[in-house]
KEDRENKOL-961110 format. One record per residue (C-alpha): residue number from 1; residue in one letter; y, z negated, x. Coordinates in steps of 0.001 Angstrom, whole numbers, plus 500000, padded with zeros to 6 digits. Layout:
N
NUM_A_Y_Z_X
...
END
This chain:
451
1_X_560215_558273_456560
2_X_559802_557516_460091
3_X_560186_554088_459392
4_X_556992_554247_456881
5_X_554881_555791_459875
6_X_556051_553435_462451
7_X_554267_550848_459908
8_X_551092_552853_459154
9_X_550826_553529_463398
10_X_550920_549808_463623
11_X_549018_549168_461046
12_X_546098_551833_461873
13_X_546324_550054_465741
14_X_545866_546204_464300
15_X_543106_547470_462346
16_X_541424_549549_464947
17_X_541528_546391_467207
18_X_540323_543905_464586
19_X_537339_545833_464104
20_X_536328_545992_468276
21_X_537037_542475_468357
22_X_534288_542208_465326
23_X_532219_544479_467395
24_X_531818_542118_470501
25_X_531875_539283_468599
26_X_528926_540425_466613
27_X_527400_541782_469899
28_X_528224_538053_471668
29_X_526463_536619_468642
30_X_523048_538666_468812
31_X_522596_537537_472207
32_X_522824_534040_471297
33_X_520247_531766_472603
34_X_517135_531524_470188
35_X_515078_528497_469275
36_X_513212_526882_472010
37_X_509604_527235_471661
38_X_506683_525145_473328
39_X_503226_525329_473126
40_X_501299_522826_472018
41_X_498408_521769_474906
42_X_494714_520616_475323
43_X_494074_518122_477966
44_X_494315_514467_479569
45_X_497616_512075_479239
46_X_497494_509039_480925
47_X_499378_505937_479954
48_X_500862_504745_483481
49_X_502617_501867_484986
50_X_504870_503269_487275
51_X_505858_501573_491287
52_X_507323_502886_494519
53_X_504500_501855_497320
54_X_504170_502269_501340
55_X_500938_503362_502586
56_X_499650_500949_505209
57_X_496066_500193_507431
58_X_493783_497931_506213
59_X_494064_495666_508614
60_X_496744_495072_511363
61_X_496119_493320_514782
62_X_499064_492649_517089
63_X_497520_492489_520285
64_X_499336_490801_523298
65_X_498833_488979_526593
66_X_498651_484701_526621
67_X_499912_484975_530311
68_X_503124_486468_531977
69_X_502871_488758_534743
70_X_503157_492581_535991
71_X_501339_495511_534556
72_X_498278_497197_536980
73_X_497137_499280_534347
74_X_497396_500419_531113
75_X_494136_502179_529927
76_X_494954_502575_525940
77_X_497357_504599_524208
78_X_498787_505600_520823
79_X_496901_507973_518417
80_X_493543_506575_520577
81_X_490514_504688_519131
82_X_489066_501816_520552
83_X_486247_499297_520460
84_X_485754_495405_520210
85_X_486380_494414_524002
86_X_487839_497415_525393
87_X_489650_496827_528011
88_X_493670_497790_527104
89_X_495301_496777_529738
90_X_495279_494659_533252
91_X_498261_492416_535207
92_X_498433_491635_538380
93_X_495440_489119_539343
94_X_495834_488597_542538
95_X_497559_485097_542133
96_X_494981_484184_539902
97_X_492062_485241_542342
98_X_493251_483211_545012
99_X_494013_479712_542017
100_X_490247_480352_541652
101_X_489445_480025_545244
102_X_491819_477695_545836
103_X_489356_475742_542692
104_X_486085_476352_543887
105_X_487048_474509_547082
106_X_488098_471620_545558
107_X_484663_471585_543345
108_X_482760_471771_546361
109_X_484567_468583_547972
110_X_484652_466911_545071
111_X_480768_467894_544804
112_X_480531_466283_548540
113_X_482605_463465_548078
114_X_480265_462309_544854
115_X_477356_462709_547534
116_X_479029_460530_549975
117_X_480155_458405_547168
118_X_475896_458243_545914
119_X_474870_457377_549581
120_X_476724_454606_549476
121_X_476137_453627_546783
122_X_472281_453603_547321
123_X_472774_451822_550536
124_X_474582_449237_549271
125_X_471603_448755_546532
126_X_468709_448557_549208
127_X_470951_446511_551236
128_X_470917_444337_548177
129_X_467751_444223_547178
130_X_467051_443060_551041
131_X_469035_439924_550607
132_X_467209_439137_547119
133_X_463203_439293_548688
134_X_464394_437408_551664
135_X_462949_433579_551178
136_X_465499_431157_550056
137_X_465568_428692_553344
138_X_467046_431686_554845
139_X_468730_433726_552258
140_X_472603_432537_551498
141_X_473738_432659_548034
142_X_477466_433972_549274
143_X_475629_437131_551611
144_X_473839_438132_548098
145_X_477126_437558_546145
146_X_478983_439658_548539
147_X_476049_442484_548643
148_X_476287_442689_545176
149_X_479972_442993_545257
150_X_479892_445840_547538
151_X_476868_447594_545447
152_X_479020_447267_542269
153_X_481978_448911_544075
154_X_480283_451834_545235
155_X_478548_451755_541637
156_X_482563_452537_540608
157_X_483133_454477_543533
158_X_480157_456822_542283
159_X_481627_457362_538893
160_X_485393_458187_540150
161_X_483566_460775_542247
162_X_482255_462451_539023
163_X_484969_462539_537281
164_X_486600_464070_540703
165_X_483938_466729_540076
166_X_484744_467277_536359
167_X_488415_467376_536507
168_X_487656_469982_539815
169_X_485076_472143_537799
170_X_488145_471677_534257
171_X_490408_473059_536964
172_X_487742_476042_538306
173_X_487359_476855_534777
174_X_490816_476824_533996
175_X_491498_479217_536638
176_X_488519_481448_535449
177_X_490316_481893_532554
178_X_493673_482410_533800
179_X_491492_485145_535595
180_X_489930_486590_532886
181_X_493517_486344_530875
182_X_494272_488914_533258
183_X_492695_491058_531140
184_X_493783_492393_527972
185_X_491216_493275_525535
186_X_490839_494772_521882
187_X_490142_491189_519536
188_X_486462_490799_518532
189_X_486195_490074_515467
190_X_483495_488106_512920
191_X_483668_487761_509417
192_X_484598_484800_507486
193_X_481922_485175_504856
194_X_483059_486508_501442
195_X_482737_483782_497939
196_X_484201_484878_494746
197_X_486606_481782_495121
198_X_487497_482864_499009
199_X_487221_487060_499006
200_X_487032_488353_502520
201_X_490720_490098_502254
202_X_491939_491932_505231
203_X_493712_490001_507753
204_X_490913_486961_507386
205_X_488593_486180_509777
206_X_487259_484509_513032
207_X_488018_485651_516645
208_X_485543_484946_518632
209_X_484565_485432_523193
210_X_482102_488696_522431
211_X_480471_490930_520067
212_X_476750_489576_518968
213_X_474373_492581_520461
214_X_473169_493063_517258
215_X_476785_493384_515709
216_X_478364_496936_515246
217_X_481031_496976_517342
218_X_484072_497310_515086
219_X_486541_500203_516049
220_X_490405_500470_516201
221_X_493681_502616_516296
222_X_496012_502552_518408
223_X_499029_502760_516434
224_X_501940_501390_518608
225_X_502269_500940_522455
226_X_504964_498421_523810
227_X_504247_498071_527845
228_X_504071_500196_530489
229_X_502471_500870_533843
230_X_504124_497941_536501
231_X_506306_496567_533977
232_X_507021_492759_534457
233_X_506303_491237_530895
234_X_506906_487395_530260
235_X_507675_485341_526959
236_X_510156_487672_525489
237_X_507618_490472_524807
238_X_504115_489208_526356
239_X_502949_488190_522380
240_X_503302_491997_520989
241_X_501962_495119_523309
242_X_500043_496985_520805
243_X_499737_497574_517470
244_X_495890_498117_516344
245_X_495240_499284_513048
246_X_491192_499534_511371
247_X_489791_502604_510908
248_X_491852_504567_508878
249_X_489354_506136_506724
250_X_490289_503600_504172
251_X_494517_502597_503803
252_X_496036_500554_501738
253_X_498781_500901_499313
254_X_501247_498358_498365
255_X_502831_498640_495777
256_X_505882_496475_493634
257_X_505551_496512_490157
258_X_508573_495052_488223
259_X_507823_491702_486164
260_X_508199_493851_483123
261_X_505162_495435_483707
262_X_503212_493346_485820
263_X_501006_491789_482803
264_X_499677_495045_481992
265_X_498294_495666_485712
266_X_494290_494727_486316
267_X_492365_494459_489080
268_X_489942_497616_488972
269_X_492524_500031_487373
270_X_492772_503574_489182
271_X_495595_503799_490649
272_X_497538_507845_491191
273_X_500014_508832_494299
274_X_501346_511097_495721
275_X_503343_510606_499277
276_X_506929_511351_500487
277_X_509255_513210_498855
278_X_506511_515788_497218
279_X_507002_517786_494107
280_X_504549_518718_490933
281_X_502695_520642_493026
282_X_501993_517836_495893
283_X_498408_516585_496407
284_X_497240_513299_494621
285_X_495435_510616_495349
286_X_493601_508215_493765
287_X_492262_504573_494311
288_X_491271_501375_492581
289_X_493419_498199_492388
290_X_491741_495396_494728
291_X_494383_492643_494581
292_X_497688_491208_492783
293_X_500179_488740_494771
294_X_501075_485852_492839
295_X_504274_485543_494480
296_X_507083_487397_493468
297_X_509675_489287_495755
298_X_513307_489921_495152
299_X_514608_492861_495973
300_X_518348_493664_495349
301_X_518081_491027_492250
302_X_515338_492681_490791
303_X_512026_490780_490914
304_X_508636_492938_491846
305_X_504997_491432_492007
306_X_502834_493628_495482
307_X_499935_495109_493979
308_X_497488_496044_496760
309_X_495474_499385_496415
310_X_492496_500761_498044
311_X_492387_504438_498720
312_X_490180_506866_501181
313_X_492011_508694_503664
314_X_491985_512308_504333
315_X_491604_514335_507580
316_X_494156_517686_507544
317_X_491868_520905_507414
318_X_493878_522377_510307
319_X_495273_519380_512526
320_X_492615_517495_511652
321_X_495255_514601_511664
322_X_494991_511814_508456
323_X_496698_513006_505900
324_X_498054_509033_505089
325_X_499902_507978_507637
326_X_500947_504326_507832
327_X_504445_503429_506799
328_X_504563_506762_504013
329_X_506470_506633_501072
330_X_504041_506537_497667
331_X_504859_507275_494353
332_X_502431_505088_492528
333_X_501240_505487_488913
334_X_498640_502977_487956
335_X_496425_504340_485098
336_X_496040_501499_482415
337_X_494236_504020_479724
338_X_493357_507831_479918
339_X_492540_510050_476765
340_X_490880_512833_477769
341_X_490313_516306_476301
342_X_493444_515806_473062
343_X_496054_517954_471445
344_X_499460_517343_473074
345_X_503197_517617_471519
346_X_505756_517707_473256
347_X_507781_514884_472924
348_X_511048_516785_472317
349_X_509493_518512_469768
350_X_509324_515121_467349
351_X_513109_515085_467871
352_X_514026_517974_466962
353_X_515303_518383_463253
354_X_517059_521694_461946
355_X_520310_521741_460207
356_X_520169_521820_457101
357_X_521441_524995_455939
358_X_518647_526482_458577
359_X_515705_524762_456482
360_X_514794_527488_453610
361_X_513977_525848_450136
362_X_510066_525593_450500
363_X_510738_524048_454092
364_X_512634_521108_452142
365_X_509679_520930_449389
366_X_507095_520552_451912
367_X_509131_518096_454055
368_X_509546_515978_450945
369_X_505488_516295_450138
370_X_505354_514308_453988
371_X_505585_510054_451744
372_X_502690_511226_449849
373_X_500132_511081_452785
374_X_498195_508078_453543
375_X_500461_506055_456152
376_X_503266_507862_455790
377_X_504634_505927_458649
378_X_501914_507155_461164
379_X_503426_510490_460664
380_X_506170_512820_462264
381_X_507212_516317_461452
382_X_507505_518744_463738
383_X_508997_522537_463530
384_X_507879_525662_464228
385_X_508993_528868_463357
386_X_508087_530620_459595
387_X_507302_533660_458576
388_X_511092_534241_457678
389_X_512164_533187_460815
390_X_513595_530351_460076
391_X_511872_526462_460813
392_X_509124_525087_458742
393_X_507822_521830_458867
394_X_504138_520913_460027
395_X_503024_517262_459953
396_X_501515_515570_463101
397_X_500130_511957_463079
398_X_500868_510137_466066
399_X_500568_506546_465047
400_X_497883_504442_463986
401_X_494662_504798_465636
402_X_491847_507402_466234
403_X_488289_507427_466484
404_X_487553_504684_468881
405_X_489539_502351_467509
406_X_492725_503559_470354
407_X_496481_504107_469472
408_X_497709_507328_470788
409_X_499097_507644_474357
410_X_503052_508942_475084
411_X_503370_510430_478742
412_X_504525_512555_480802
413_X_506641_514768_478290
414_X_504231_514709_476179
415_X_502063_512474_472763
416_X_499535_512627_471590
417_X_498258_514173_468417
418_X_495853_512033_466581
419_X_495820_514539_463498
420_X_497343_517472_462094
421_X_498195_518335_458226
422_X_495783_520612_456514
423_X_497835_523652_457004
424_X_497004_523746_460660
425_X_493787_525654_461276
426_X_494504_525746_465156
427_X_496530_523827_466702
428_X_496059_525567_470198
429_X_498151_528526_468447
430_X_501328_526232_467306
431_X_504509_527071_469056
432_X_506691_524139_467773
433_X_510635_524193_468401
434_X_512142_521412_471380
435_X_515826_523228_471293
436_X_517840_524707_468507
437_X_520616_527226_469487
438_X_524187_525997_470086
439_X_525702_526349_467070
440_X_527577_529700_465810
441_X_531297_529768_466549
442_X_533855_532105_464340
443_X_536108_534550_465200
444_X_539020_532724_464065
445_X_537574_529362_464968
446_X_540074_526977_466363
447_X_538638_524423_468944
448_X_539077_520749_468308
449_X_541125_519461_470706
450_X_540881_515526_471271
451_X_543983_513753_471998
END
């Protein structure tokens, strides 16, 4: 007898305990994850052709000095703007004062010794002319021959003394320039003219002694300053002691686009970035594609084609600082088409297909009505969820073309929805499923173990 209720005890226990493990199993299952719903949305997609970029000036000018010598003064600085033929810095000019001196001297003698040379010269010519009028019982041939020796001799000794005065004025100018190379300057610049067959691109041009007074003096940024005050510079570092940029209400982004894609960039295409390492949220900005490279770079064996973009720069609302700054990081996304104003699936959502024993009976008859519309192949199912809770099928044509004579554009997480089957009065109210639950386990399910 007490062996019988020893049994029943047990029994009664293993009972009691299968049925609380069936309680928090059924409890685990109710909070299983539901289907994953998404909205379907109104707007713009863009189809994109995406590059990394830098954000650079316009135009750089390395500025530096064509003579050695020791730094008087430095009068321009990083961050500043400056002008055609501002003065940036001056050497030491002493030396070269004193070469000019030392030149004008030797212009003036040389100046005197053609005068001497001239005086000469003219004597010897009246001295010869003399001899010629004189009557021939007195005049001897060898005192005219001689006269006219010494007249063509100071004839040569006239022309060495100018070039004695052009070699001395070469040298006085050569020392007015060693002079004036004293003085470092910002480049004035003049345009090369701009043809269709040679575009005036940035970099291009003609440097030339001073501004025309009707010319708008161009203006420049100081971006990077390499000398200091009484530092000795000479041919190590004399050819680079600034960096100016042009004005930086305009940049330029460069950006590589891989060969795959490079065929399906044109000039004129608006071109999206954003800069550093921003998120969703960061601000974007836009410009137009000016110019493609024809030359190819490689870059860690993968070959990339610069594509050079023109944007307008932004001043900070609080700094008042550009927002681009050369040498930035860009995310680039050049816009080849843009739909504007269309019904967007998500993408995930044309994935997604229920398992079977989740689609109910009608779901499986309409899904099997989907070959008897016109292209079938221009269409895609997509699920959302029924009135019994479980997924039913709504058709979604995303191929072919639409009204304009366009194929549909996939970006950005999402396609576009060309048309939607009958059923669908509005599609702004379609929640369609991206994720199914993870599948229901039992409670005496045994794991699959791979060995």
């Amino acid at each position: 007898m007490k062996k019988l209720l020893l049994i029943l005890i047990v029994v009664t226990a293993t009972a009691a305990g299968s049925a609380y493990a069936w309680h928090l199993w059924r409890k685990h299952e109710d909070k299983q994850v539901p289907y994953t719903v998404e909205r379907v949305q109104r707007g713009t997609l863009d189809e994109i052709v995406s590059a990394a970029g830098k954000v650079l000036p316009r135009e750089v000018y390395i500025v530096g000095s064509d003579i050695p010598g020791k730094v008087t003064a430095v009068l321009a600085d990083y961050n500043q703007t400056v002008s055609e033929g501002d003065v940036l810095l001056r050497l030491d000019d002493r030396l070269a004062k004193a070469r000019l001196e030392e030149a004008k001297v030797e212009v003036n003698l040389a100046r005197a010794a053609l005068k001497q040379a001239e005086i000469q010269r003219d004597t010897q010519g009246k001295l010869l002319d003399r001899l010629r009028n004189m009557s021939q019982e007195v005049r001897k041939p060898e005192d005219v021959d001689i006269a006219e020796g010494k007249w063509r001799a100071a004839e040569v000794a006239v022309e060495e003394a100018k070039n004695k005065v052009r070699e001395a004025e070469n040298a006085q100018h050569k020392a007015e320039l060693g002079l004036n190379l004293t003085i470092v300057r910002a480049p004035v610049l003049q345009s090369s003219g701009s043809s269709p067959s040679h575009p005036n691109r940035p970099g291009t041009g003609v440097v030339v002694e001073d501004a025309e007074s009707s010319h708008a003096k161009r203006t420049f940024f100081v971006l990077e300053r390499k000398v200091s005050v009484n530092q000795e510079i000479g041919s190590s570092n004399q050819g680079h002691l600034f960096t100016l940029a042009s004005d930086l209400q305009r940049i330029r982004v460069t950006a590589e686009v891989g060969e795959g894609d490079i065929d399906k960039v044109r000039r004129g295409m608006t071109a999206r970035f954003t800069v550093g390492n921003a998120g969703e949220d960061a601000p974007k900005y836009y410009g137009s594609i000016e110019d493609i490279h024809l030359m190819p770079s490689n870059e860690r064996g993968a070959v990339y084609y610069k594509v050079e973009i023109d944007a307008r720069n932004e001043h900070d609302a609080e700094s008042g600082d550009w927002k681009l700054r050369p040498g930035l990081t860009a995310s680039v996304d050049i816009i080849r088409r843009s739909h504007r104003d269309v019904w967007k699936v998500p993408s995930a959502a044309l994935s997604f297909e229920p398992a079977a024993e989740a689609q109910s009976a009608d779901a499986r008859k309409k899904l099997a009505q989907r070959d008897s519309l016109p292209h079938p192949d221009e269409w895609q199912t997509v699920w959302a969820i029924g009135g019994d809770g479980k997924p039913w099928p709504i058709f979604v044509r995303t191929g072919g073309k639409n009204e304009h004579g366009e194929t549909g554009i996939t970006a950005d997480r999402f396609t576009e929805a060309l048309q939607w089957d009958e059923e669908v009065k509005d599609p702004a109210t379609l929640q369609v499923i991206t994720t199914a639950p993870p599948p229901k386990k039992g409670f005496f399910s045994i794991p699959k173990i791979q060995f």
